[in-house]
C-alpha angles and dihedrals in degrees: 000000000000121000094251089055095044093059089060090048085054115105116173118185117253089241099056086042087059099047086051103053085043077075101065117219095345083063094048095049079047093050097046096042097054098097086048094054098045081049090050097040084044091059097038097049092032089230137117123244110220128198123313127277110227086221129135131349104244100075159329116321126179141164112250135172124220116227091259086058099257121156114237141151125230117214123191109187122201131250094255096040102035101099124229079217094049117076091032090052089051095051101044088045089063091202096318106138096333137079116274109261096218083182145355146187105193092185085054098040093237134151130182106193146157128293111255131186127239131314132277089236088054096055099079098227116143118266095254089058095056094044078059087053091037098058095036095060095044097057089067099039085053080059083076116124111256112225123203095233122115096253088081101038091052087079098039100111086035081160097064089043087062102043087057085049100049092045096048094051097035086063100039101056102043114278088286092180137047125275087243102059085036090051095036090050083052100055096044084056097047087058097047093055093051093052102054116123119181097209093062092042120110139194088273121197091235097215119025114165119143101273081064086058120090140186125240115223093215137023113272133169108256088040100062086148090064091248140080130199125242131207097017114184088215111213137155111252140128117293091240081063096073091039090050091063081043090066083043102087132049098095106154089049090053090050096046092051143025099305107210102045089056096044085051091042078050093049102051093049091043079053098041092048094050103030088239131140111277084211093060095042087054095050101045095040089054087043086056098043088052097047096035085056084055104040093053085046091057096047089063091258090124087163099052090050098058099067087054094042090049094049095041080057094054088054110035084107100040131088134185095281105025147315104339113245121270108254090035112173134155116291 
């Protein structure tokens, strides 16, 4: 297929069009060289590159076949998305936890990797069931070599990182959620900061909820859940941080019921199943509930904020065990 009728085959998602032309002009090269780059992968890595995946935000994903037939999927990040942590963490996990990488071209922000079946969040099983996924499958993806390079030391005070980040956006839009879910996400950040000890820190995924899940079409050693995670960020930082983001989500369970009795249901099984502090898993899981709300909000996804910002409401006076104590402040 020549390079002028592959523009017209391209279909990038409204979503990654408008991340890339967020970027200015580095998101538009990135947009019209696209075609070029497939052809040239295509020759390169003798495979064909089949329809788009409507898949992730961060990219472009499509189905592809290698020349002995194999089934594979292409993705091309991009630059923004693309991780400094991403393509080293795949490649040092060899399958563990995580999906094969079949070929890669770090400067291009490309991946070539195994095909892989649907994600754990399509599957309809309850949310206790897929913290049960979830953890299982963490425990072996923490198992990850650390290396001593920066793209892993960048993310090692991830609690400090957030707390910048909270307080930036909170200020600058316009205070959209209450003091006391703004004051309640800083303590817990200021904890966790104090808290951080390198030595108990591992090669964490970063953002594992269950889209990021999928499953594995056939049995394989490193994927004895049945399942194995994709775009990992791929930082050091302590184990209770992914499970945190774990605890994150379930929003529309939080909002159907009484909210902090399931979060803190959520939160002792996401501690009994890792082995982690329930505390911990509490504190990050609120921080990132607070500062995933802003940062949506101030990506223009207004809709996708409110459910985080609600909950984080529900919850801004409860902790892993009851109420939190009047007078509450950071050990």
């Amino acid at each position: 297929m020549g390079e002028e009728s592959r523009e017209d085959s391209i279909e990038v998602t409204s979503v990654v069009r408008r991340r890339a032309e967020r970027l200015g002009p580095v998101g538009e090269k990135w947009l019209a060289e696209l075609p070029a780059l497939i052809a040239d992968l295509e020759r390169r890595w003798s495979v064909v590159v089949g329809p788009p995946l409507r898949a992730g935000a961060g990219g472009y994903v499509a189905r592809a076949r290698t020349g002995n037939g194999r089934a594979a999927v292409l993705k091309l990040a991009l630059p923004e998305a693309a991780g400094a942590g991403q393509i080293p963490t795949l490649l040092r996990a060899e399958g563990d936890g995580y999906v094969h990488v079949l070929r890669h071209d770090a400067d291009r922000f490309a991946l070539l990797m195994e095909h892989l079946g649907e994600p754990l969040s399509e599957l309809a099983l309850t949310p206790e069931r897929q913290i049960a996924v979830l953890c299982a499958t963490l425990r072996r993806a923490w198992q990850v070599p650390r290396s001593p390079g920066p793209a892993e030391t960048v993310g090692e005070d991830k609690a400090t990182g957030l707390a910048v980040l909270v307080e930036q956006l909170w200020k600058e839009l316009g205070r959209p959620c209450s003091v006391a879910a703004y004051d309640r996400a800083m303590a817990y950040a200021e904890r966790r900061a104090a808290a951080h000890c390198p030595s108990r820190a591992v090669v964490v995924h970063g953002d594992p909820h269950p889209d990021n899940l999928l499953r594995v079409p056939t049995p394989r050693a490193g994927a004895e859940s049945g399942f194995v995670f994709v775009d990992p960020d791929g930082f050091l930082a302590d184990p209770s941080y992914d499970l945190g983001v774990v605890l994150r989500d379930w929003c529309t369970e939080l909002s159907a019921g009484d909210a902090p009795r399931l979060a803190r249901r959520y939160c002792a099984l996401l501690a009994e199943e890792s082995g982690a502090d329930a505390t911990a898993v509490w504190e990050w899981g609120y921080l990132e509930r607070v500062s995933t709300a802003l940062y949506l909000l101030a990506h223009g996804a207004e809709a996708s904020s409110r459910p985080y910002f609600e909950t984080a409401e529900f919850l801004a006076d409860a902790g892993p065990s009851g109420p939190i104590p009047h007078g509450f402040r950071p050990a």
